[in-house]
Backbone as JSON, one array per atom type, in Angstrom:
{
  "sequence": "XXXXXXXXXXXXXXXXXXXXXXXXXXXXXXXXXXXXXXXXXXXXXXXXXXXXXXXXXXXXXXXXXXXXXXXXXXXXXXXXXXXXXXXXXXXXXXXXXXXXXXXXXXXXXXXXXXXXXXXXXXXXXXXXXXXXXXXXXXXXXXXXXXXXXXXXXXXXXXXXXXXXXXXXXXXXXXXXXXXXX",
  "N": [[154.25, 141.73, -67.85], [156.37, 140.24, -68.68], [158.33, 141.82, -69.18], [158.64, 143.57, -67.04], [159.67, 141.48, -65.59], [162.3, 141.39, -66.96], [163.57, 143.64, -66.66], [163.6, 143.53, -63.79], [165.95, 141.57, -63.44], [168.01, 142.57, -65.33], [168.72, 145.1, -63.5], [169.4, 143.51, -61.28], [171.57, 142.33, -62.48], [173.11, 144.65, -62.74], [173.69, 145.54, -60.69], [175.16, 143.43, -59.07], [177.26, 143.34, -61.02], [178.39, 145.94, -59.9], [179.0, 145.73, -56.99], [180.87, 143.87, -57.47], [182.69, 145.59, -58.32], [183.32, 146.94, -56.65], [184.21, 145.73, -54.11], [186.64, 144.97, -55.64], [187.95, 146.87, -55.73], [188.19, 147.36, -52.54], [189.88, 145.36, -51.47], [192.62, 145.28, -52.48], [195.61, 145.93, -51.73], [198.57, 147.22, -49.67], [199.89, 145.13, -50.14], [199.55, 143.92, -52.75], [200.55, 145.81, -54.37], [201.62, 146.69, -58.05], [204.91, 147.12, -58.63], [207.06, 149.65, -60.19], [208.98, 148.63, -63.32], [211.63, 146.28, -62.78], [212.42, 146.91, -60.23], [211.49, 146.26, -56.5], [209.61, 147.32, -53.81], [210.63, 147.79, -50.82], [209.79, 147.38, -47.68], [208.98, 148.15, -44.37], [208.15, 146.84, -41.16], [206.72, 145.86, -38.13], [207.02, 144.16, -34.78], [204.36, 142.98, -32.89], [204.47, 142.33, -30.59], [207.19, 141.9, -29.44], [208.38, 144.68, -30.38], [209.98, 144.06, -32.33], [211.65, 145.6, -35.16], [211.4, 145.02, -38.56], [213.09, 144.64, -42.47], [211.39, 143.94, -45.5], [210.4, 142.48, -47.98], [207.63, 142.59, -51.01], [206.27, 139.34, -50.79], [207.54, 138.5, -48.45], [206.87, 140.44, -46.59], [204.4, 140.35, -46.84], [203.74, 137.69, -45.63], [205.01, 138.0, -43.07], [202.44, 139.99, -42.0], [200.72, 137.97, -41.43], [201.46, 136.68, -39.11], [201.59, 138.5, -36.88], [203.2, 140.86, -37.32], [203.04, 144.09, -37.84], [202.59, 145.79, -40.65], [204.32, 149.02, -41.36], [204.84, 150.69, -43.33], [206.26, 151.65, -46.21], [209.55, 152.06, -47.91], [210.95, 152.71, -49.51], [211.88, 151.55, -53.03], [214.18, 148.89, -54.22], [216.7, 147.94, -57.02], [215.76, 145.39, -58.45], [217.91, 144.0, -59.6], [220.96, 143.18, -60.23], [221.4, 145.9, -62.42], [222.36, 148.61, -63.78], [221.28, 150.55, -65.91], [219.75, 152.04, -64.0], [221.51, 153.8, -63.1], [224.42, 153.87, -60.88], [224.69, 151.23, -58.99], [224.88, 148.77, -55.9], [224.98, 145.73, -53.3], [222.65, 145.05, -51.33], [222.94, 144.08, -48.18], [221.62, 141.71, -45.82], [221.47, 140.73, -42.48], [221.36, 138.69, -39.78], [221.12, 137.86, -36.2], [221.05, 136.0, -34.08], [220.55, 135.5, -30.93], [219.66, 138.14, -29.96], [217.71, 137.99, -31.59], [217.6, 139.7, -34.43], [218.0, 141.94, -36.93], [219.77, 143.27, -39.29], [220.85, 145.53, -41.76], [223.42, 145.98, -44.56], [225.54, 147.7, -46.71], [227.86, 146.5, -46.64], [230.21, 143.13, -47.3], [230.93, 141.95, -45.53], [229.89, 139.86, -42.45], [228.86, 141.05, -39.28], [229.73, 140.88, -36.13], [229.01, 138.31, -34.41], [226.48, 138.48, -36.21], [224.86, 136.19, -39.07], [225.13, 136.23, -42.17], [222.1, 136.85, -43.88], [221.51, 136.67, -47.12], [221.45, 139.01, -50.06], [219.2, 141.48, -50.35], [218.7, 142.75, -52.52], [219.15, 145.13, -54.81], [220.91, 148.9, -54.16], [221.17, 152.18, -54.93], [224.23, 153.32, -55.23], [224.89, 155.68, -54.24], [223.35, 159.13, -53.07], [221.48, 160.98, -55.18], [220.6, 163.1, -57.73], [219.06, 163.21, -61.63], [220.49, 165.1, -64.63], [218.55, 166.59, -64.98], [217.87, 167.62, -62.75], [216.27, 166.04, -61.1], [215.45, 164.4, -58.18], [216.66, 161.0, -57.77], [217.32, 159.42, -55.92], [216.69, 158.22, -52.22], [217.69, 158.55, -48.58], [218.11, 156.33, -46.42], [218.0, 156.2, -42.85], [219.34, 155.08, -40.33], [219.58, 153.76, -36.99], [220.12, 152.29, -33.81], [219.5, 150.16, -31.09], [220.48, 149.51, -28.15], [219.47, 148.92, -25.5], [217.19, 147.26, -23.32], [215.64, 145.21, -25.41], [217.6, 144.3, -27.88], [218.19, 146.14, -31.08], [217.88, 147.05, -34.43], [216.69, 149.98, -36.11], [215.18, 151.71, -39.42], [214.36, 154.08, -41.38], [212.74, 156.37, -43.5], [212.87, 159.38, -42.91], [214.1, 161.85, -42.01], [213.4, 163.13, -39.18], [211.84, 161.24, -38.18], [212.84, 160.0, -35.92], [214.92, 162.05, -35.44], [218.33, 163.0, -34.47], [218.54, 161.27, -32.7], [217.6, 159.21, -29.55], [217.0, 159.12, -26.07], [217.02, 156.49, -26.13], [217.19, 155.39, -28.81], [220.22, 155.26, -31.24], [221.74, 157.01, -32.98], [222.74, 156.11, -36.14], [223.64, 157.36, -38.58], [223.68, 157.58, -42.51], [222.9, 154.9, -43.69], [221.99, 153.75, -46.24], [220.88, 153.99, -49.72], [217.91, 154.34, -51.11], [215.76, 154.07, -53.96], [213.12, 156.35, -55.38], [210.07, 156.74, -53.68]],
  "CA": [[154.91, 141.08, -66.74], [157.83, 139.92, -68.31], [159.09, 143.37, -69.32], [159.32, 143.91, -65.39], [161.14, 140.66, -64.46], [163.51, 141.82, -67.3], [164.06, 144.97, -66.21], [164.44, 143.27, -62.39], [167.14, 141.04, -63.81], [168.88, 143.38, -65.86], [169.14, 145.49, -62.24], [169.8, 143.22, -60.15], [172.84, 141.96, -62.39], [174.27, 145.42, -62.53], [173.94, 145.95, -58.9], [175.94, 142.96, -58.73], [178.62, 143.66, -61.36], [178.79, 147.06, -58.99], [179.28, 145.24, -55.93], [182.21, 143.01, -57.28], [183.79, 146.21, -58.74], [183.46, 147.46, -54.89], [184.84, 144.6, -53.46], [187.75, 144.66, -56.03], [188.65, 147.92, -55.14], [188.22, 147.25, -51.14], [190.88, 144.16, -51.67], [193.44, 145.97, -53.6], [196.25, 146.53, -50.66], [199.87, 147.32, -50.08], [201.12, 143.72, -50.52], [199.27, 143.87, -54.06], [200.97, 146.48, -55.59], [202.53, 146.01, -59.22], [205.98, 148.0, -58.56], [207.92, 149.78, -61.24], [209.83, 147.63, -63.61], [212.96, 146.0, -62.42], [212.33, 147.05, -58.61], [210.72, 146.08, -56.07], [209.46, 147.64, -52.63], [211.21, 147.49, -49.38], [208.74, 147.43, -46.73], [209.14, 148.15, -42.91], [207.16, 145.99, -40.55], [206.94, 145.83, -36.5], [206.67, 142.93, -34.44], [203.58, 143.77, -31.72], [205.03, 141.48, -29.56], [208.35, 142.23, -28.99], [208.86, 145.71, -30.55], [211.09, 144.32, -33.2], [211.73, 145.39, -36.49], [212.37, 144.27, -39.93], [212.68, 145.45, -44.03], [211.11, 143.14, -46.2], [210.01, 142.6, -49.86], [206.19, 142.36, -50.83], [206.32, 138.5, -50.57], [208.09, 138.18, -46.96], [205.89, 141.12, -45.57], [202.7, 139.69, -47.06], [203.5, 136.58, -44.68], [204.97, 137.79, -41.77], [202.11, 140.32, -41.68], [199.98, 137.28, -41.06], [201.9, 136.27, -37.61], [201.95, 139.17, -35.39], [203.71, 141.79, -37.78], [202.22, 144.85, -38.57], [203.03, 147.01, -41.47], [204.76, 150.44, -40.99], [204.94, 151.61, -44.61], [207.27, 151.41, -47.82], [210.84, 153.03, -47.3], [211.47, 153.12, -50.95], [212.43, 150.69, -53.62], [215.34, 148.69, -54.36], [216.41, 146.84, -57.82], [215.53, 143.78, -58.55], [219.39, 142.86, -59.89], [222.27, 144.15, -60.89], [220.9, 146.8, -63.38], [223.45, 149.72, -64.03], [220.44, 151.27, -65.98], [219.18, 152.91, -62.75], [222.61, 154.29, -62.23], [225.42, 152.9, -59.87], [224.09, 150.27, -57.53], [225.7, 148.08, -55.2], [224.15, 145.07, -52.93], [222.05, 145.2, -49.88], [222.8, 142.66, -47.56], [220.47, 141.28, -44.72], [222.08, 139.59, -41.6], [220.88, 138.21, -38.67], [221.53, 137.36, -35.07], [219.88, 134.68, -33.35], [220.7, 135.7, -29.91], [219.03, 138.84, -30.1], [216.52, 138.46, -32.72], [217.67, 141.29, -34.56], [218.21, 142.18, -38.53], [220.92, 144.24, -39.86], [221.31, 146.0, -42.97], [224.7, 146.86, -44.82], [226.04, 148.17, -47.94], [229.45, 145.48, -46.35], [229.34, 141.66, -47.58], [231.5, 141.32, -44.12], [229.23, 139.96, -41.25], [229.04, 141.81, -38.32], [230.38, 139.86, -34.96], [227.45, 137.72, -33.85], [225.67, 138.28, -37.28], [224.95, 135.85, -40.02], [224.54, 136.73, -43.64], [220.76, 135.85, -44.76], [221.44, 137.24, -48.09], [221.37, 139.84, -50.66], [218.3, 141.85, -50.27], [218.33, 143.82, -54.08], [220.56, 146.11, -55.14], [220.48, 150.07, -54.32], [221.92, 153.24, -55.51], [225.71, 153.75, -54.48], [225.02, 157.39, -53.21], [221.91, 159.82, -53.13], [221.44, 161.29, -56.59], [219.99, 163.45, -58.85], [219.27, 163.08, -62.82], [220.69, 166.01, -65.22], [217.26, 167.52, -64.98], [217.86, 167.81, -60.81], [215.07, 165.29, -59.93], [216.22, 163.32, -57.46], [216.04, 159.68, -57.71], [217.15, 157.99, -54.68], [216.52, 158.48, -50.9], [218.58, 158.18, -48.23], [217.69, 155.66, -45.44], [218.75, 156.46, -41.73], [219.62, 153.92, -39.03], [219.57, 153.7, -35.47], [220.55, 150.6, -33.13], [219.1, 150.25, -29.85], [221.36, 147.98, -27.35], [219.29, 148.38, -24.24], [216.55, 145.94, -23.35], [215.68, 144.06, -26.73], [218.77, 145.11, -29.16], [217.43, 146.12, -32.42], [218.36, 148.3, -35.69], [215.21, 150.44, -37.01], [215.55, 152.35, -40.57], [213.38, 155.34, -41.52], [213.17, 157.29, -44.38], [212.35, 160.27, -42.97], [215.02, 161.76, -40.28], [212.18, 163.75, -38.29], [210.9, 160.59, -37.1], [213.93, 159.62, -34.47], [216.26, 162.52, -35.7], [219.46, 162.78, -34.34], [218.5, 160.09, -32.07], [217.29, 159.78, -28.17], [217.87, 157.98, -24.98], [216.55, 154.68, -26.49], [217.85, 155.03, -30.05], [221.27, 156.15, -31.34], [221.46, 157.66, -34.69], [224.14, 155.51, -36.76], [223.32, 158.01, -39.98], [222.42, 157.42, -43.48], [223.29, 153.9, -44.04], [222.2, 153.16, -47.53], [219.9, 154.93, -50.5], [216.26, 153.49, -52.11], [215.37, 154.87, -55.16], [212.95, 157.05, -54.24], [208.56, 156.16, -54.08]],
  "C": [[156.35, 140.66, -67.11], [158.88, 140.79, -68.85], [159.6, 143.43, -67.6], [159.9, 142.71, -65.05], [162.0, 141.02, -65.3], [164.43, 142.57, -67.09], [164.25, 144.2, -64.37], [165.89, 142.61, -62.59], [167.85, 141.68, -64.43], [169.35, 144.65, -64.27], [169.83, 145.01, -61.4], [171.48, 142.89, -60.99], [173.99, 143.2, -62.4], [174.29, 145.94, -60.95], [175.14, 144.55, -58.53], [177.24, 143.29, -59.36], [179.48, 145.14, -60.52], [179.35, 147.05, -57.91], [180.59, 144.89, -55.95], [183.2, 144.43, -58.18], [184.33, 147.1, -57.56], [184.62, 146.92, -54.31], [186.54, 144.07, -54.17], [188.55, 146.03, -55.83], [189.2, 147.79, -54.13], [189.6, 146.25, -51.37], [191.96, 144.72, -51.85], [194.54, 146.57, -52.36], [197.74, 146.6, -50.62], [200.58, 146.43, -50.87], [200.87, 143.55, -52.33], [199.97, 144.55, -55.31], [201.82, 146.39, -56.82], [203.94, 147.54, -58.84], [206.54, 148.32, -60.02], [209.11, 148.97, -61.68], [211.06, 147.72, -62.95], [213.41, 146.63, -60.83], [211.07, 146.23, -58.16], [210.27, 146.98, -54.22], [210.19, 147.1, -51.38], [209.97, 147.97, -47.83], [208.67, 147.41, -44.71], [207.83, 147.38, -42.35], [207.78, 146.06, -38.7], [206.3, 144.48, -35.92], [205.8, 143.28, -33.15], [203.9, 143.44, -31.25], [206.3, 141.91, -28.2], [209.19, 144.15, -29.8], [209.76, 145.97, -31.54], [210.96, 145.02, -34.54], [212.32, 145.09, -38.21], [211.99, 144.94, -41.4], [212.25, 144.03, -44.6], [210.71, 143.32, -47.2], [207.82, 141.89, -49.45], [205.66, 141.18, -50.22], [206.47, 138.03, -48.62], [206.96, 139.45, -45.99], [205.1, 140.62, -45.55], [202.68, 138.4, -45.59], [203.78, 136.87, -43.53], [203.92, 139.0, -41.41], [200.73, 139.12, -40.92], [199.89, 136.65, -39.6], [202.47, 137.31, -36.75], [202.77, 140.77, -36.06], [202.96, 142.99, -37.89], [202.75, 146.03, -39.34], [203.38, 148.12, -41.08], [204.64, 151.23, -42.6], [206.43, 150.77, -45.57], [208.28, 152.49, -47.67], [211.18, 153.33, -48.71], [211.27, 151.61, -51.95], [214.24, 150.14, -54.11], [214.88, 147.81, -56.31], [216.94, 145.54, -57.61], [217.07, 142.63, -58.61], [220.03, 143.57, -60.15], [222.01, 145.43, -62.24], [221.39, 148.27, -63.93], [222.42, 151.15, -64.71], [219.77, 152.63, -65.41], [219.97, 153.69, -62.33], [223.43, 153.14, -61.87], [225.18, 152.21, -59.0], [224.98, 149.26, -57.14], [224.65, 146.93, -54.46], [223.85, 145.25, -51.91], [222.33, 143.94, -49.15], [221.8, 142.5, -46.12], [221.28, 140.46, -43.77], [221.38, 139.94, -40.4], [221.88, 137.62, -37.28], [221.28, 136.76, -33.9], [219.92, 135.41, -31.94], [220.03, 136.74, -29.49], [217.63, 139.01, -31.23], [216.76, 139.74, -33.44], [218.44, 141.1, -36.09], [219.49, 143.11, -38.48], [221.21, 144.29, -41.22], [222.45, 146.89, -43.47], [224.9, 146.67, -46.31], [227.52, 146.39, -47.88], [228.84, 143.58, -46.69], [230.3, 141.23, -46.37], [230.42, 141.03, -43.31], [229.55, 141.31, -40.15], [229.56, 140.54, -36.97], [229.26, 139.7, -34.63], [226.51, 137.78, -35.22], [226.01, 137.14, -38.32], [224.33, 135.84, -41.01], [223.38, 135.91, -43.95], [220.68, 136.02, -46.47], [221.02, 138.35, -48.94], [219.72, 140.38, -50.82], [217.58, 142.32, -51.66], [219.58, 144.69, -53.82], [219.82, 148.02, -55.16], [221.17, 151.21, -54.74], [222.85, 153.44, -54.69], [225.42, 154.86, -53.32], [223.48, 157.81, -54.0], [222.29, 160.41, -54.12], [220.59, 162.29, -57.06], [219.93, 163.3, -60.53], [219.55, 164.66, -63.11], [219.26, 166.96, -65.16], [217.15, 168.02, -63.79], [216.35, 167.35, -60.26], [215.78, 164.18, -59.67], [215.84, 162.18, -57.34], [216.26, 158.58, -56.6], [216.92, 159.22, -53.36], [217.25, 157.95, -49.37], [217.72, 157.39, -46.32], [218.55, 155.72, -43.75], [218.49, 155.37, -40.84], [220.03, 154.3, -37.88], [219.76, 152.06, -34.91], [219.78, 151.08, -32.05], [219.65, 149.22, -28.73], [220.78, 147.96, -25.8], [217.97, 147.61, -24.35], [216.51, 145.14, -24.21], [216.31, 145.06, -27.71], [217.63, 144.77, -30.53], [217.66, 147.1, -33.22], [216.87, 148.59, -36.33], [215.84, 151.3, -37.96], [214.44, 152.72, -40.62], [213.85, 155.83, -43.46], [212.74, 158.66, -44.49], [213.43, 160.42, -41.07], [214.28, 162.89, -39.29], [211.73, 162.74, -37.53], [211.36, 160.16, -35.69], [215.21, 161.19, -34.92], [217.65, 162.36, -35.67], [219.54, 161.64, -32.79], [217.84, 160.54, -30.58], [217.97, 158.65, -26.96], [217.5, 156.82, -24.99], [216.91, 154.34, -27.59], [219.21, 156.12, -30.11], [221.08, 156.01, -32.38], [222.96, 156.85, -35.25], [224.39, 156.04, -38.17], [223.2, 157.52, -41.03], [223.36, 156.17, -43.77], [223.25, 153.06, -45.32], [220.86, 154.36, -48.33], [219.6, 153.96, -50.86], [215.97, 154.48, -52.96], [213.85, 155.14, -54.37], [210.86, 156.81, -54.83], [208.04, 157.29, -55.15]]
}
């Protein structure tokens, strides 16, 4: 008899250590991911609400996926800091415009009229690139504005998805490079 409760307890605990190696898999989701040193992810997000959208870092997506956001994907990575390492990089800036609710991303540390600077996003590669071996390390991010009903700038990294634009977006072309996923 107590051969078989051993053998039940020795079962049951690997059915559990099986479970929680389930359950640590299942868990395991975008916002988690460990990024390659000295970057970090840039992350598109949509607002169900209002249609808006915004780039964010793991941190700022993780939360505003909690109020109404919902993930679109990973546009690339940027670095973390000034890092010459990676190449020639420059700074991303982030500005805002209350009046519209509406983001804007520029290579320029000028505002835009009606925008104000939220700050430096990370730093990304000057221009699109290849290394001496011809693998290419950055990617080039395309922008569009939209100024009729709710104004709003969306970025892609893939110019198939709005191409050369339509009668709701205009194509403002490749506005900055992410090193590349």
């Amino acid at each position: 008899m107590k051969r078989k409760s051993l053998l039940s307890v020795c079962t049951l605990l690997i059915l559990m250590l099986l479970s929680v190696e389930n359950l640590k898999a299942q868990w395991v989701s975008w916002w988690q991911e460990i990024p390659p040193a000295g970057k970090h992810p840039l992350n598109r997000l949509r607002r169900n609400s209002t249609g808006k959208h915004i780039l964010a870092n793991i941190p700022e997506a993780y939360s505003l996926s909690t109020i109404g956001w919902t993930y679109e994907g990973k546009l690339g990575y940027l670095a973390t800091n000034w890092d010459t390492s990676f190449g020639p990089v420059v700074p991303l800036y982030r500005y805002y415009k209350d009046s519209q609710t509406d983001h804007y991303y520029s290579l320029s540390s000028t505002a835009p009229s009606g925008y104000v600077l939220e700050g430096i996003v990370g730093y990304v590669p000057k221009t699109g690139g290849t290394f001496s071996d011809g693998v290419t390390y950055s990617g080039a991010i395309y922008g569009y504005h939209r100024n009729s009903g709710s104004p709003d700038h969306f970025y892609t990294n893939t110019f198939s998805e709005l191409g050369g634009g339509n009668s709701t977006w205009y194509y403002d072309g490749i506005v900055f490079y992410l090193f590349k996923l």
